[in-house]
C-alpha positions in Angstrom: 17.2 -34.4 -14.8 15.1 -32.2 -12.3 17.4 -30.7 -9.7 16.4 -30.6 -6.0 17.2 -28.2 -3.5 18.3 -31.4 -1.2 21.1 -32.0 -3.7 22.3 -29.0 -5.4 25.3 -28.3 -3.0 26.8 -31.9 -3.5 26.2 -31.8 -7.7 27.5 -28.4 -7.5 30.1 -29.6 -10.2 27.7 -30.7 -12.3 25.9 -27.7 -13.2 27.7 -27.1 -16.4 29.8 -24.0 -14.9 32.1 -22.6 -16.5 35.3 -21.3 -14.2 35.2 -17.3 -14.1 38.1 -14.8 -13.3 37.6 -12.9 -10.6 35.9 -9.7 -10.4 37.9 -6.4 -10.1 37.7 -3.0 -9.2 36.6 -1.0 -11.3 35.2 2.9 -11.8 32.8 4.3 -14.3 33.8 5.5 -16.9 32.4 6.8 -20.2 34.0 4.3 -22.3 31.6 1.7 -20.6 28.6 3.1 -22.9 27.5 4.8 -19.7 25.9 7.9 -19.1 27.0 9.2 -16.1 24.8 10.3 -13.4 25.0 13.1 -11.1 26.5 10.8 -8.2 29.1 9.1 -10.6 30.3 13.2 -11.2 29.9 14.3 -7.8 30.9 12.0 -5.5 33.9 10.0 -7.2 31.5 6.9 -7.2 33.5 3.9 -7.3 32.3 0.0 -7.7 33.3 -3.6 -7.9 31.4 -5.2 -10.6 30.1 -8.7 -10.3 32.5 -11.1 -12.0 29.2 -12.8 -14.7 27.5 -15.7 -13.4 27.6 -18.2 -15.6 23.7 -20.6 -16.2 23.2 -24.3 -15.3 23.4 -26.4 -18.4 20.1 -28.2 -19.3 21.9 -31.3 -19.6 21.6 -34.0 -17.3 24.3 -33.9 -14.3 24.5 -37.3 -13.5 27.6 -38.7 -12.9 29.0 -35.5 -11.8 31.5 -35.4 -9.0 31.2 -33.1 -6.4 34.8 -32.9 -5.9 35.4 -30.2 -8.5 32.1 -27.7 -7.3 35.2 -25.2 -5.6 36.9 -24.8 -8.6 34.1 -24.4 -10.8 31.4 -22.5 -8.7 33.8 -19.5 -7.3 30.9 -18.4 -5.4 27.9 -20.4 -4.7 24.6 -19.2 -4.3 21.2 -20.8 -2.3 19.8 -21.4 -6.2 22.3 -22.4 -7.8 21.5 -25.5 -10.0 17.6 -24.4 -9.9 15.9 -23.6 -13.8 13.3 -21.3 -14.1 10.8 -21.2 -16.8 9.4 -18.2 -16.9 6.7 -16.9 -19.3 6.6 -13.0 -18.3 5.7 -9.5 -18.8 5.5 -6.3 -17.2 6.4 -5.9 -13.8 5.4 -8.7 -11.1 6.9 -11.8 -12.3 10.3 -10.5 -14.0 10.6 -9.1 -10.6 9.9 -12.2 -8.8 12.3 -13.9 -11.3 14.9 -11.8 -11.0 14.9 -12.0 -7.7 15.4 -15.8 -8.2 18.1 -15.3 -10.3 19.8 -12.9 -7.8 20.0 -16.2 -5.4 21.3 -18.3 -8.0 18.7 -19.9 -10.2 19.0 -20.0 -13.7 15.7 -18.2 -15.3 15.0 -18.6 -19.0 12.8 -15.7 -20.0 10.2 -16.7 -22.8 9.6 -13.8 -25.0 7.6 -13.3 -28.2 10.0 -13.0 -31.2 11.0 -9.7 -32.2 9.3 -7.5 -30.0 9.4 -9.4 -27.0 8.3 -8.3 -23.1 6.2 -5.6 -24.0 7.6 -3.5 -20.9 11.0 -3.1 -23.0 9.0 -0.4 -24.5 8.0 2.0 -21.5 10.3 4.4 -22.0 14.2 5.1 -22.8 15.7 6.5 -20.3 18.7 4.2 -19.3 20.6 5.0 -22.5 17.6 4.5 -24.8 16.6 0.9 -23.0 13.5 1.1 -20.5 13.8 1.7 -17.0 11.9 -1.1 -15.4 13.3 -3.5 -17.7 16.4 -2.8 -16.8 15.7 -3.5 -13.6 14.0 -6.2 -13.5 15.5 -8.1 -16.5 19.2 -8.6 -15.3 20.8 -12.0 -14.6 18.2 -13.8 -17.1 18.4 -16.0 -20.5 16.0 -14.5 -23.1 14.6 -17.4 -25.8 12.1 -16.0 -28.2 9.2 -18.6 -28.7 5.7 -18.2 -30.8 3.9 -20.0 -28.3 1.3 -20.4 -30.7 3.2 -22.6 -33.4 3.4 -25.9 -32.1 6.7 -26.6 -33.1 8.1 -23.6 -30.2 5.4 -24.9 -28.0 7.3 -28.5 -28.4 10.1 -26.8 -27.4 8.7 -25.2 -24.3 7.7 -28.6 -23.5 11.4 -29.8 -23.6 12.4 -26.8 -21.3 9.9 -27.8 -18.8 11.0 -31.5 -18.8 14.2 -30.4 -16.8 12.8 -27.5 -15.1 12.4 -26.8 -11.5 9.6 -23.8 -12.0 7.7 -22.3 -14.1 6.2 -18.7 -13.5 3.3 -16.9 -15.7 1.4 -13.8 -15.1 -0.5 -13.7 -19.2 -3.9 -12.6 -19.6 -6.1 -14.8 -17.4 -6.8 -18.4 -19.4 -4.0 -17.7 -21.9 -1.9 -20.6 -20.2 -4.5 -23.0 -19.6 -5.5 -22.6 -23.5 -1.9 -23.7 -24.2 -1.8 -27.1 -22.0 0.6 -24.9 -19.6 -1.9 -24.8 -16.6 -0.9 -26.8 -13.5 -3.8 -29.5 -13.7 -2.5 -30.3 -17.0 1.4 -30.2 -16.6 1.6 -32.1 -13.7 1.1 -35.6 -14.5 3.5 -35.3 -16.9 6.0 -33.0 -14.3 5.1 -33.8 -10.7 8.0 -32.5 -9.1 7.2 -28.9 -11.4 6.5 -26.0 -9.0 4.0 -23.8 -11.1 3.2 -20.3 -10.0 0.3 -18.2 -11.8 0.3 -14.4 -11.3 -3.0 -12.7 -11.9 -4.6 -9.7 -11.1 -7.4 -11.3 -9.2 -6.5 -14.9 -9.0 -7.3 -17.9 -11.0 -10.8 -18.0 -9.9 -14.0 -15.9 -8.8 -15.6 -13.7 -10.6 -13.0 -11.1 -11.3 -10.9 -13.6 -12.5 -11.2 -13.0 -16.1 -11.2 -8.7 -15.4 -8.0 -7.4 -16.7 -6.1 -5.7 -14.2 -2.9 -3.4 -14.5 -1.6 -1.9 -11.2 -3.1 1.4 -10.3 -6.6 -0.4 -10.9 -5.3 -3.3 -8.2 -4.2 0.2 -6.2 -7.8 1.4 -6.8 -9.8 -2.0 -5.7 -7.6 -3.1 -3.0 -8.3 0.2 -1.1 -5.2 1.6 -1.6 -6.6 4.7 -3.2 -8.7 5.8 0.2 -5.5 6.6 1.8 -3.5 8.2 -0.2 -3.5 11.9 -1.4 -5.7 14.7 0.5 -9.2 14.8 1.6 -9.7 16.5 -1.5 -8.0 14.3 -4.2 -6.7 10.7 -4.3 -3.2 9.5 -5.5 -1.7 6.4 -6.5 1.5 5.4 -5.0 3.8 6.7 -7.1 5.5 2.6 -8.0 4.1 -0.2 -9.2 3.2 -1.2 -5.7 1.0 -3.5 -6.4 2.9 -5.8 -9.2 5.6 -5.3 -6.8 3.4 -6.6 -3.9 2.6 -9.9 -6.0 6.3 -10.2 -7.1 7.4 -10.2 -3.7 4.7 -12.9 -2.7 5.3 -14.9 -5.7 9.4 -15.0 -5.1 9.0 -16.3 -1.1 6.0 -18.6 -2.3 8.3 -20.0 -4.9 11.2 -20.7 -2.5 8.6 -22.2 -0.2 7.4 -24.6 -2.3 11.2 -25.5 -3.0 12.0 -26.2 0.5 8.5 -28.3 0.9 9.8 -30.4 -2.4 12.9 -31.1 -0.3 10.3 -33.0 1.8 7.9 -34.7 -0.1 9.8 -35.1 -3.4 6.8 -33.0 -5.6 5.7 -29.9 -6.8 3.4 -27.1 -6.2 0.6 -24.9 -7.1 1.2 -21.2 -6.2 -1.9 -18.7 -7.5 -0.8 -15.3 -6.6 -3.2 -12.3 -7.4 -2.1 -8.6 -7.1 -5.5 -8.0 -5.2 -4.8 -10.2 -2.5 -1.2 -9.3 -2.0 -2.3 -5.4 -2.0 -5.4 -6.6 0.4 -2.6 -8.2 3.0 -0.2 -4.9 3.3 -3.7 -2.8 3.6 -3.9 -4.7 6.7 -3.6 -2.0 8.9 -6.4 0.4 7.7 -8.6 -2.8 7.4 -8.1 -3.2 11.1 -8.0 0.4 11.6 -12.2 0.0 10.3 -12.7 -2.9 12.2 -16.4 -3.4 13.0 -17.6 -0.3 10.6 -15.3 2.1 12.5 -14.9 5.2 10.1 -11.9 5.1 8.1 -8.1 6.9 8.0 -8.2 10.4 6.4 -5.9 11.0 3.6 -3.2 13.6 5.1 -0.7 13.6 2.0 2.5 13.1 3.2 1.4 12.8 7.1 0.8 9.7 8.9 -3.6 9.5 9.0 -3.1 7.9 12.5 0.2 9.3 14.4 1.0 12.8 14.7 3.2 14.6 14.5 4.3 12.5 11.6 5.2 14.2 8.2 6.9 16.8 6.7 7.1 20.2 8.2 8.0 23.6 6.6 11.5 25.3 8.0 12.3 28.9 7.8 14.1 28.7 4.7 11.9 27.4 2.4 12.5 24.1 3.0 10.9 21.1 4.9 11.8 18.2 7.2 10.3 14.7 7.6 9.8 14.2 11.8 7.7 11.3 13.5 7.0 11.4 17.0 5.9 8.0 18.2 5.1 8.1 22.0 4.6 10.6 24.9 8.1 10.7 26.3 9.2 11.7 22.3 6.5 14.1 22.2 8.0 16.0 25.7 11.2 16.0 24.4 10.0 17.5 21.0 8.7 20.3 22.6 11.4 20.7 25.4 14.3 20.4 22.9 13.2 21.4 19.4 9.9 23.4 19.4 12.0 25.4 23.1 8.2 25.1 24.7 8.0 22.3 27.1 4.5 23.6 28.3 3.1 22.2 25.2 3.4 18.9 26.2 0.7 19.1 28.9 -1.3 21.7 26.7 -4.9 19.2 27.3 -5.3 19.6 23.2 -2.4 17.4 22.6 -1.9 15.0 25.7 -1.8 12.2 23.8 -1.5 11.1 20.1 -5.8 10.5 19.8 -5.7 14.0 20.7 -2.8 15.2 18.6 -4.6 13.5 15.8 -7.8 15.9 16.4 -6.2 18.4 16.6 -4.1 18.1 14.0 -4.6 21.5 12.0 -3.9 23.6 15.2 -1.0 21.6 16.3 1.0 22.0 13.0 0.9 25.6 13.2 2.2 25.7 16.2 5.1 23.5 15.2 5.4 25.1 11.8 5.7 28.8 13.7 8.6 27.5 15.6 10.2 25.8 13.1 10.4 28.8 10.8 13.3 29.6 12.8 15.5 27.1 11.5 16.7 26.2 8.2 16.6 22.9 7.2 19.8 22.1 8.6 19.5 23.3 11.8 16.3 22.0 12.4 17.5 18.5 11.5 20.5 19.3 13.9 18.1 20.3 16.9 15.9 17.1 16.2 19.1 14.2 16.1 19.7 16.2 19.5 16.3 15.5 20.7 17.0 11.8 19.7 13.6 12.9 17.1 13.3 10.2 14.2 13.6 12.8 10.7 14.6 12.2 7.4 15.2 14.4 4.7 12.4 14.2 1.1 14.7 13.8 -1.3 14.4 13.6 -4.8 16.1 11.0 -6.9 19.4 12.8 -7.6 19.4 12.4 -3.7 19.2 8.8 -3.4 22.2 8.6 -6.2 24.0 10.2 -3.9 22.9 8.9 -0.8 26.1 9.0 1.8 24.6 5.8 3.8 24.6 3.5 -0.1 27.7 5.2 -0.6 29.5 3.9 2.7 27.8 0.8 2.6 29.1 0.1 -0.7 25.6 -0.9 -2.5 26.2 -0.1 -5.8 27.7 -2.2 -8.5 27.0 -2.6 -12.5 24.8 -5.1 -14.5 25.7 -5.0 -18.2 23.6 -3.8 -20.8 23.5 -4.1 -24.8 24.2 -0.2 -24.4 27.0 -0.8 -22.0 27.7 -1.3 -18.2 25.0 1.0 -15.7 24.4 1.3 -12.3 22.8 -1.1 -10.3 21.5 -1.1 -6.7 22.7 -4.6 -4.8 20.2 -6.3 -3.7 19.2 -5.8 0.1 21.0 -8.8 2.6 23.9 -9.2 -0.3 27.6 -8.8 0.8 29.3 -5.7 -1.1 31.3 -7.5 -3.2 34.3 -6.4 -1.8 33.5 -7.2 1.3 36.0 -9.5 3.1 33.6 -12.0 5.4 33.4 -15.3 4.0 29.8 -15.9 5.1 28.2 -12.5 3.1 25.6 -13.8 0.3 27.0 -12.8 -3.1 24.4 -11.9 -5.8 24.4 -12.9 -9.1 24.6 -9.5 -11.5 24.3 -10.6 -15.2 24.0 -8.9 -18.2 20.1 -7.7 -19.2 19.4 -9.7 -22.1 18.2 -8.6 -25.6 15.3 -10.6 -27.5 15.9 -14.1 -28.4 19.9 -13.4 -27.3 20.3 -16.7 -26.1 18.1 -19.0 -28.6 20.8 -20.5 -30.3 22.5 -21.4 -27.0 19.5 -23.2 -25.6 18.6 -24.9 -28.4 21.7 -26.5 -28.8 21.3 -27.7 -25.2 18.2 -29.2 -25.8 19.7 -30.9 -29.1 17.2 -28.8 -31.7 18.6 -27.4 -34.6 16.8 -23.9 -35.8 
């Protein structure tokens, strides 16, 4: 039987979970299979790992009582009691997923048998397993299907019978050649919420163009304002998988809230180009009615300025944004020790400051180079300057503000326990208010791992 986000909290019991103990403290330590980083070493990095999550059972829950949900849900979730199909690859719907199953929702990853997602093969850098698998693979099932022999099809089929969604992003047509597209699954599943994610949608005449994301970056615009007025650059993620990911995971949880209402499913097409399109927004409007377009400035804002990194005395740079006139008098009052500049005509207000650009950061370069990069940080929190320092990875690893917020834990791997980032709005898990969201931090699956468990739930012997 289907669950609905109207009844999940009162069949809570009937989820086919199993009581876990609770979670404890724990530190990193080499015996976990872990490599450990630079912030593990430096900074004494401790963590409270995720007590594991355990999955809805596909079995029906009728005639459960919700009187026992406290004793076996230690720590319910907004998706708990969801199932998620999802047929995936890549980047932008295991990311979507995930994000699903970090609220709860039981995903079932369909892979191909033995080699599976083909993004488990991008590199080995987290202990020989790839680095945005890891990351985007945690918390999930994996059941290895041919999808092309119709006895695994037949069991897709049973999967979808008590599903709540199913998510694809294949080549464009690949599900529709299978009976999997939406037209054709939901007489037979009308309460199904189906969400397609494509490079250029499901339609149109890119719709068939294959599309990976630095060509999304390229078509969507992207590319025109990035890098110098010399050279383009892509951003240096997966923005635009991301983009779609994000897009598909609040579409998804939309259309669950709307079946609350009316009791059916949905039909979510979400293309990379379009998601890229809406976060390019600004430049768009920027070139409203022909108006000539931003200037790639590197690492500087095409629009604001000052607004970018700045070179110190020592060698070093800092990351400053002014955003308004009274900022920009207080900048050069307090850090740049020249309040005339602020009424220099050249830079009285940021149009200007933009023009002039070129003449303006030598000026603020020249009085900069008396500071190291610590002092001139010092002199702009006194200005009450927005800065930042550019940091490189081993920075964020040791990032004091994670650190004292508490946001790391570990997901369990098949090489051992590593560092994970909690998700952003989750409660540390140590944290003592009773109202915090707790995330659901599983173990990244290997190929087919759970075939054997699933079938057995849907009463099919391998």
């Amino acid at each position: 039987m289907r669950t609905t986000v109207g009844n999940v909290l009162h069949r809570a019991n009937g989820l086919g979970l199993r009581a876990q103990k609770p979670s404890r403290p724990c530190r990193l330590r080499p015996q976990h299979g872990l490599r450990l980083p630079a912030y593990a070493k430096t900074v004494g990095f401790q963590c409270r790992r995720h007590a594991s999550s355990s999955t809805t059972n596909l079995k029906s829950t009728q005639g459960s009582s919700p009187g026992n949900a406290a004793a076996t849900a230690p720590s319910p979730r907004p998706l708990d009691g969801i199932t998620v199909v999802s047929i995936e690859q890549a980047i932008a719907a295991p990311f979507c997923t995930r994000q699903l199953a970090d609220q709860g929702a039981r995903v079932i990853k369909i892979e191909r048998p033995g080699v599976g997602d083909f993004a488990r093969d991008y590199d080995t850098r987290v202990d020989g397993l790839a680095s945005h698998f890891v990351w985007t693979n945690r918390s999930k099932e994996s059941l290895a299907l041919d999808l092309k022999a119709a006895k695994d099809r037949d069991i897709l089929n049973k999967l979808l019978d008590r599903a709540d969604v199913l998510v694809q992003n294949l080549a464009p047509g690949a599900t529709a050649r299978l009976g999997l597209s939406y037209d054709q699954l939901k007489d037979a599943h009308p309460s199904l919420i189906v969400c397609d994610i494509s490079g250029y949608g499901q339609d149109g005449p890119y719709s068939q163009k294959k599309a990976y994301d630095l060509l999304v970056q390229a078509e969507a615009g992207m590319l025109s304002v990035t890098g110098t007025k010399t050279e383009p650059a892509k951003v240096g993620i997966s923005i635009a998988d991301i983009a779609a990911g994000m897009y598909a995971y609040s579409n998804i949880l939309a259309a669950l809230l709307l079946r609350q209402k009316t009791g059916r499913g949905s039909r979510l097409d979400i293309s990379l180009l379009e998601s890229m399109v809406e976060w390019m927004s600004f430049p768009l409007y920027y070139t409203y009615k022909g108006a000539p377009g931003p200037t790639p400035t590197g690492a500087s804002h095409a629009a604001i300025y000052p607004y970018g990194p700045f070179d110190t005395g020592d060698g070093g740079s800092v990351m400053l944004g002014i955003q308004n006139e009274r900022e920009w008098a207080k900048f050069c009052a307090v850090v740049l020790q020249d309040p005339g500049l602020a009424l220099d005509p050249r830079f009285a207000n940021n149009s200007l400051r933009v023009q002039h650009r070129d003449e303006l950061r030598r000026l603020i370069c020249a009085a900069l180079a008396q500071y190291s990069v610590p002092e001139a940080v010092a002199k702009l929190d006194e200005a009450s300057i927005a800065n930042a320092a550019v940091n490189t990875m081993d920075g964020v690893w040791n990032h004091p503000q994670l650190r004292a917020r508490r946001r790391w834990t570990e997901v369990e791997t098949s090489k051992g326990f590593v560092p994970a980032l909690l998700p952003p709005g989750f409660a540390p898990v140590d944290d003592a208010h009773p109202d915090g969201l707790r995330p659901r931090m599983d173990k990244v699956p290997d190929v087919g791992e759970h075939n054997q468990k699933i079938l057995k739930e849907l009463g099919i012997d391998e």
